[in-house]
BATINU-290800 format. One record per atom (N, C-alpha, C): residue number from 1; x, y, z; atom name. Coordinates in steps of 0.1 Angstrom, whole numbers, plus 2048, in hexadecimal, padded with zeros to 3 digits. Each point is the difference from the previous one (the first is absolute). Example, Ala and Ser with C-alpha at 12.3 -4.5 7.8 and 13.67 -1.06 7.14 Angstrom:
REM residues 2
+-----+-----+-----+-----+----+
|   i |  px |  py |  pz | at |
+-----+-----+-----+-----+----+
|   1 | 884 | 7C7 | 84E |  N |
|   1 | 7F7 | 80C | 800 | CA |
|   1 | 809 | 80C | 800 |  C |
|   2 | 7FC | 80B | 7F9 |  N |
|   2 | 809 | 80B | 800 | CA |
|   2 | 7F8 | 80B | 808 |  C |
+-----+-----+-----+-----+----+
***
This chain:
REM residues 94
+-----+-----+-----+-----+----+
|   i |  px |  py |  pz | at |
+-----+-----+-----+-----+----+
|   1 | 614 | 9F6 | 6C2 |  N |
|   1 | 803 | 803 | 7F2 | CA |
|   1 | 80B | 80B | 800 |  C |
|   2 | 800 | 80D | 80B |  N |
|   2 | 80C | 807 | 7FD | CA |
|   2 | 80F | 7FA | 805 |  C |
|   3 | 7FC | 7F2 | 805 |  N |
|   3 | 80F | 7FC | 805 | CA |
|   3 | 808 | 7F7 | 7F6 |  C |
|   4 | 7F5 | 7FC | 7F6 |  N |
|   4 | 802 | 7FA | 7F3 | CA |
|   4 | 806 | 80B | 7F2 |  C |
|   5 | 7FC | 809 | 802 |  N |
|   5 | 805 | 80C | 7F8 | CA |
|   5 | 80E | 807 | 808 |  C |
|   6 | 804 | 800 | 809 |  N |
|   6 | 80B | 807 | 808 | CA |
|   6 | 809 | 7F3 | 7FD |  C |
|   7 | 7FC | 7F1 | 804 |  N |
|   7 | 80C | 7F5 | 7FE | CA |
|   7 | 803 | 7FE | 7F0 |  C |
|   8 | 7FA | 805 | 7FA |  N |
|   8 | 801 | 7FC | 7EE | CA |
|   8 | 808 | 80F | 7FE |  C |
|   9 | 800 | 80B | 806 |  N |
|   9 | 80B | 80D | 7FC | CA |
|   9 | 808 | 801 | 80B |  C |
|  10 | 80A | 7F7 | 809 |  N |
|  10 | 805 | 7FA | 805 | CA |
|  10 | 807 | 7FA | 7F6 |  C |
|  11 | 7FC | 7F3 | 7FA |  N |
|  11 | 808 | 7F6 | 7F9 | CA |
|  11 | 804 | 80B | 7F6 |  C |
|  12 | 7F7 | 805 | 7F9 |  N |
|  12 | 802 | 809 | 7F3 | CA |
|  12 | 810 | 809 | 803 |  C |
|  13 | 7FF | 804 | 80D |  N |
|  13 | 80C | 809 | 800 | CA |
|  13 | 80B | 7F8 | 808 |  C |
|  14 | 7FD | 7F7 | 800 |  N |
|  14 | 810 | 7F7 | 801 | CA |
|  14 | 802 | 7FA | 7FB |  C |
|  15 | 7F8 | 7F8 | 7F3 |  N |
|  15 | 803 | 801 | 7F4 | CA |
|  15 | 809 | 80B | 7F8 |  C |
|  16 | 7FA | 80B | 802 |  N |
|  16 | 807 | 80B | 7FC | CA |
|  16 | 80C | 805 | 804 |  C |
|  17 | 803 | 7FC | 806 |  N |
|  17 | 80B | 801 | 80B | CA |
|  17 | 80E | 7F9 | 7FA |  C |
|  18 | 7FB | 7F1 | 800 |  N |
|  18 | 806 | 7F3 | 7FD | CA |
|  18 | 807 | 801 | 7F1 |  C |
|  19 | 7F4 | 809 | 7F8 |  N |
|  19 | 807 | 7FD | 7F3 | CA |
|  19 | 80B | 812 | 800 |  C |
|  20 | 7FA | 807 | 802 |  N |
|  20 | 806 | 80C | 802 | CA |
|  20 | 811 | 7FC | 804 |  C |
|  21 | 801 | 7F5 | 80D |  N |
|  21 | 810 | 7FF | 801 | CA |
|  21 | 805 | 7F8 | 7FA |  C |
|  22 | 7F6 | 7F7 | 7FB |  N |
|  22 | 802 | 7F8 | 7F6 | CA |
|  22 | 80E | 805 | 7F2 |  C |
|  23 | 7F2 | 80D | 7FB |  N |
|  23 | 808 | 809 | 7F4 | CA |
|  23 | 80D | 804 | 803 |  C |
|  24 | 7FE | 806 | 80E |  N |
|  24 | 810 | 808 | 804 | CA |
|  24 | 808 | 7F9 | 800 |  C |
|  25 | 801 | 7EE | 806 |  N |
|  25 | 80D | 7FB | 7FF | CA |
|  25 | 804 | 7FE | 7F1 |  C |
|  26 | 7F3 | 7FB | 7F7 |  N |
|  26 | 806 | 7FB | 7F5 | CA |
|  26 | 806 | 80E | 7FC |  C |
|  27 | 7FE | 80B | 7FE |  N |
|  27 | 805 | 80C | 7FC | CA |
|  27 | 810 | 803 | 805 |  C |
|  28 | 800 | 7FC | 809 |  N |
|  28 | 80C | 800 | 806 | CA |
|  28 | 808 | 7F7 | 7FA |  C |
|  29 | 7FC | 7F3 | 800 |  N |
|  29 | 809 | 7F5 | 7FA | CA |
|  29 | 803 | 80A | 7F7 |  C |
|  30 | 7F6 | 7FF | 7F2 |  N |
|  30 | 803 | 805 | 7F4 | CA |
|  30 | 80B | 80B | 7FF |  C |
|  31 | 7FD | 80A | 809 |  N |
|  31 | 80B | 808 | 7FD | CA |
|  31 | 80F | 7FC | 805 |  C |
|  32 | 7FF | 7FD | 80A |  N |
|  32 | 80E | 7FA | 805 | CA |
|  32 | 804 | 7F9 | 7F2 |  C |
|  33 | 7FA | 7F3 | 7F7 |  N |
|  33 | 805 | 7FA | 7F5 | CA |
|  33 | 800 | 805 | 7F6 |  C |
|  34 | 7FC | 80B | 7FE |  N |
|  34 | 805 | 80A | 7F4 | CA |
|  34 | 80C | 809 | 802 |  C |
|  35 | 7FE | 806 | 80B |  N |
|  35 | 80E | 807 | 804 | CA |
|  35 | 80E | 7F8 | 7FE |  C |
|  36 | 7FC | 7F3 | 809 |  N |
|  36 | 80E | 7F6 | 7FF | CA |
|  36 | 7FF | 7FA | 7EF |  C |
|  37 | 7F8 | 7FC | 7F9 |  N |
|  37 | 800 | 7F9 | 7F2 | CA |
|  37 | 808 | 80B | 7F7 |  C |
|  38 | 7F5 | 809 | 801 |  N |
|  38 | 801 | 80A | 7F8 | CA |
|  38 | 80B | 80F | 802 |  C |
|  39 | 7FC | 803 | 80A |  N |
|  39 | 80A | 80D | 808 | CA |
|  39 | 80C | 7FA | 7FA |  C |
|  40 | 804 | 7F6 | 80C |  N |
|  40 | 80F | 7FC | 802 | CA |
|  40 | 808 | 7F8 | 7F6 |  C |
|  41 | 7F9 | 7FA | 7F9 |  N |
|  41 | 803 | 7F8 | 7F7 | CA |
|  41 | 802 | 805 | 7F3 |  C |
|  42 | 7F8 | 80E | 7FB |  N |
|  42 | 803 | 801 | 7F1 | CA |
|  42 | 7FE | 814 | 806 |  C |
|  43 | 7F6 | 804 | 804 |  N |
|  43 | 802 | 810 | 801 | CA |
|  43 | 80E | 805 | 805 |  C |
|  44 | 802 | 7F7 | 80D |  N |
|  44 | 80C | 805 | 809 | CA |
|  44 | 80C | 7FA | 800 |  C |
|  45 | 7FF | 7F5 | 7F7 |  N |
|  45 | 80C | 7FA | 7FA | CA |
|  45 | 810 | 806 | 802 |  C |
|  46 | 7FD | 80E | 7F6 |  N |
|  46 | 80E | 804 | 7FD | CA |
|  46 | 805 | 807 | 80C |  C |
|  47 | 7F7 | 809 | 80C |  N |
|  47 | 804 | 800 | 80C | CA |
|  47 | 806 | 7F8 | 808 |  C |
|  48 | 7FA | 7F2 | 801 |  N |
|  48 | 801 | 7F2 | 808 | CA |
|  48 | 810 | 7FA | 7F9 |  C |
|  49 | 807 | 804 | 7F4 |  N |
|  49 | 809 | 7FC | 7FD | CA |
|  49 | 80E | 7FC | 804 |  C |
|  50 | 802 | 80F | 80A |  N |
|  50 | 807 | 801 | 809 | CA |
|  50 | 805 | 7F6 | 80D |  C |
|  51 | 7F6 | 7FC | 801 |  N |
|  51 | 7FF | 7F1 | 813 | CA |
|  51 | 802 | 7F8 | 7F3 |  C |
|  52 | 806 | 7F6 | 807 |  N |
|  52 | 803 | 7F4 | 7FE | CA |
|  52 | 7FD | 7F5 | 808 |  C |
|  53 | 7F7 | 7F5 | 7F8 |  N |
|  53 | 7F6 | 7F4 | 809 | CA |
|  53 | 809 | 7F1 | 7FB |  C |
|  54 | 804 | 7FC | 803 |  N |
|  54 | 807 | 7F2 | 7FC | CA |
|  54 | 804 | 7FF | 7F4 |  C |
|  55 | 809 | 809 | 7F9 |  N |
|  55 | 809 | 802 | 7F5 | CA |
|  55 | 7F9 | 80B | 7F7 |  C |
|  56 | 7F5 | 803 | 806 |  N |
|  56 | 7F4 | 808 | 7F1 | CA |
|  56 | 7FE | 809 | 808 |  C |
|  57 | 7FC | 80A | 7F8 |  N |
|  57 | 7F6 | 80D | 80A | CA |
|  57 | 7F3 | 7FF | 7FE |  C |
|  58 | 7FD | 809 | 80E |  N |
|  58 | 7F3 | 7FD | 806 | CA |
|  58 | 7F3 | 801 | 7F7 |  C |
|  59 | 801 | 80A | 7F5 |  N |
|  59 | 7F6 | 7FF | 7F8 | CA |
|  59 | 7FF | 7F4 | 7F9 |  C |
|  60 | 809 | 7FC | 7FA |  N |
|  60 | 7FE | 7EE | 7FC | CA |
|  60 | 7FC | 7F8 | 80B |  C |
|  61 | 807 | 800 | 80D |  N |
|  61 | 7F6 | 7FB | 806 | CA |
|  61 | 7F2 | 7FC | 803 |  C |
|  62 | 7FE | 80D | 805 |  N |
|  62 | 7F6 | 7FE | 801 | CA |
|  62 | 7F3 | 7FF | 7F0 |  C |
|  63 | 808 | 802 | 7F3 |  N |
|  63 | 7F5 | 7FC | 7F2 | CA |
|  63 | 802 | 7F1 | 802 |  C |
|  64 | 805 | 7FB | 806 |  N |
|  64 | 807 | 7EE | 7FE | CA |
|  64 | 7FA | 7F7 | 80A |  C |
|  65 | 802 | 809 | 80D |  N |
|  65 | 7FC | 7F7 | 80C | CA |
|  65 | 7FA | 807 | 807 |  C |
|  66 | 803 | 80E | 806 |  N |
|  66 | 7FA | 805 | 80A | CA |
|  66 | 7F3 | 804 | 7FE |  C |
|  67 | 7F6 | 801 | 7F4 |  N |
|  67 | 7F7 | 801 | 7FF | CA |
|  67 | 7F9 | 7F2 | 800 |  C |
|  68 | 805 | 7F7 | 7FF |  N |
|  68 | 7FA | 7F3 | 802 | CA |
|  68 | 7FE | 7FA | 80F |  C |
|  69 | 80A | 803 | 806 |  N |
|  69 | 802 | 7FE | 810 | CA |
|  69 | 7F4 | 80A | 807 |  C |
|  70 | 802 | 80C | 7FF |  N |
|  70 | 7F5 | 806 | 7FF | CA |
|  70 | 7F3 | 801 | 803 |  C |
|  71 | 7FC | 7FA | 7F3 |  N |
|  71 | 7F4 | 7FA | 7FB | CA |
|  71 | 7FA | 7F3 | 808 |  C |
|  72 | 80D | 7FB | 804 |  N |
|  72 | 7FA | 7EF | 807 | CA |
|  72 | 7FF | 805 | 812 |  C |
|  73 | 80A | 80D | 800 |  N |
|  73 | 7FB | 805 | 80F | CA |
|  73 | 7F0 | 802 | 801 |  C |
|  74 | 7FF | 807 | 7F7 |  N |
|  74 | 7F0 | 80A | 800 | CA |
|  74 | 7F6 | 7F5 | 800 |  C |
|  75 | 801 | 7F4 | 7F6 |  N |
|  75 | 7F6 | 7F8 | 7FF | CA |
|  75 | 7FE | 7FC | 817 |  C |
|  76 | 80B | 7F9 | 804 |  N |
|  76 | 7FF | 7FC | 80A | CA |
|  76 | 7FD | 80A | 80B |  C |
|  77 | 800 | 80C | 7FD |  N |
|  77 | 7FE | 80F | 808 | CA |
|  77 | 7F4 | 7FF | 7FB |  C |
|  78 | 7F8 | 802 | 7F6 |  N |
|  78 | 7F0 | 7FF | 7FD | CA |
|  78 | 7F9 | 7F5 | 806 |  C |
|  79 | 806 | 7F4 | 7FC |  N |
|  79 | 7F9 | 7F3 | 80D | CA |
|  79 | 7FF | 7FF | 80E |  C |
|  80 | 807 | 808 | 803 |  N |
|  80 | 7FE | 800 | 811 | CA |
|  80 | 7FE | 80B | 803 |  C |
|  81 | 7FF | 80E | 7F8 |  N |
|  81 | 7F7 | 807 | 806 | CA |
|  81 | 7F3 | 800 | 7FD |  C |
|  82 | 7FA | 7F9 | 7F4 |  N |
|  82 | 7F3 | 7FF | 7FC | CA |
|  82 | 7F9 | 7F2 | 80C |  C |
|  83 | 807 | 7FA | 804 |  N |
|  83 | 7FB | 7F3 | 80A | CA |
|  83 | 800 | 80B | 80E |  C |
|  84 | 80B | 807 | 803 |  N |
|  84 | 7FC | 807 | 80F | CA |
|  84 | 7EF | 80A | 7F8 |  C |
|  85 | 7FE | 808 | 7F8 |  N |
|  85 | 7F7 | 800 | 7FC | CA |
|  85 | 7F4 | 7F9 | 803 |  C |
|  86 | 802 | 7F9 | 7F8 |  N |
|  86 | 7F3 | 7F4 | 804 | CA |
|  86 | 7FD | 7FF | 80C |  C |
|  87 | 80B | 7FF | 809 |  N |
|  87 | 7FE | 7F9 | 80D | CA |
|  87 | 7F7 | 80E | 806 |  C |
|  88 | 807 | 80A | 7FF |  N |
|  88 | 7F6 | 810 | 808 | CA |
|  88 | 7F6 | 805 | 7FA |  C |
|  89 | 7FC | 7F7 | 7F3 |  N |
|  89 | 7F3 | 803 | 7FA | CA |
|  89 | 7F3 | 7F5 | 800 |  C |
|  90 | 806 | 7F1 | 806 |  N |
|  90 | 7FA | 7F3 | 7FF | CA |
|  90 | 7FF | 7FD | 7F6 |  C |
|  91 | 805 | 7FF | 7F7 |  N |
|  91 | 7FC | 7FC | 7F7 | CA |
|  91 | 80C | 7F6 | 7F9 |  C |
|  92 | 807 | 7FA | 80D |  N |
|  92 | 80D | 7F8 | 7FE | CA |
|  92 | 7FD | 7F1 | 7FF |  C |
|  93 | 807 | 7F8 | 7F6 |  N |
|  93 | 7FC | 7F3 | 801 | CA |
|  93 | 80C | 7F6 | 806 |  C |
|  94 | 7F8 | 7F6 | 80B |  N |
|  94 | 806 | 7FA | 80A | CA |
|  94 | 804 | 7F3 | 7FE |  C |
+-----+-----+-----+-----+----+
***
């Protein structure tokens, strides 16, 4: 019976674990896509004015595109580190 109580607070804390890095990456994403959407695109704009990115400056840039490029990095940065995930947690489907 106590080896049935020790394997059930086992799973419980790597469950715990699992979602815990879970939160950190999405947090991470999140911020990295606020900073570039939001930072660079409309806060830091009139700094970013200065460089010049394929006829336009960087702050239009990146409100145009580089927050969208971005964005499509992170999705494919969240899918492969949530599958290596999976894989160090078992909980990966094959």
């Amino acid at each position: 019976m106590a080896d049935q109580s020790t394997t059930s607070t086992n799973v419980g804390e790597e469950a715990k674990t699992y979602w815990a890095t879970n939160i950190r990456i999405i947090s991470v994403c999140l911020v990295i896509w606020a900073l570039v959407s939001f930072g660079f695109g409309i806060i830091l704009r009139p700094a970013l004015q200065s460089i010049s990115v394929g006829g336009t400056d960087l702050g239009f840039w990146f409100a145009q595109q580089g927050s969208i490029l971005v964005f499509l990095a992170l999705i494919f940065f969240y899918a492969w580190r949530m599958n290596k995930l999976d894989r160090e947690h078992g909980v990966d489907e094959e």
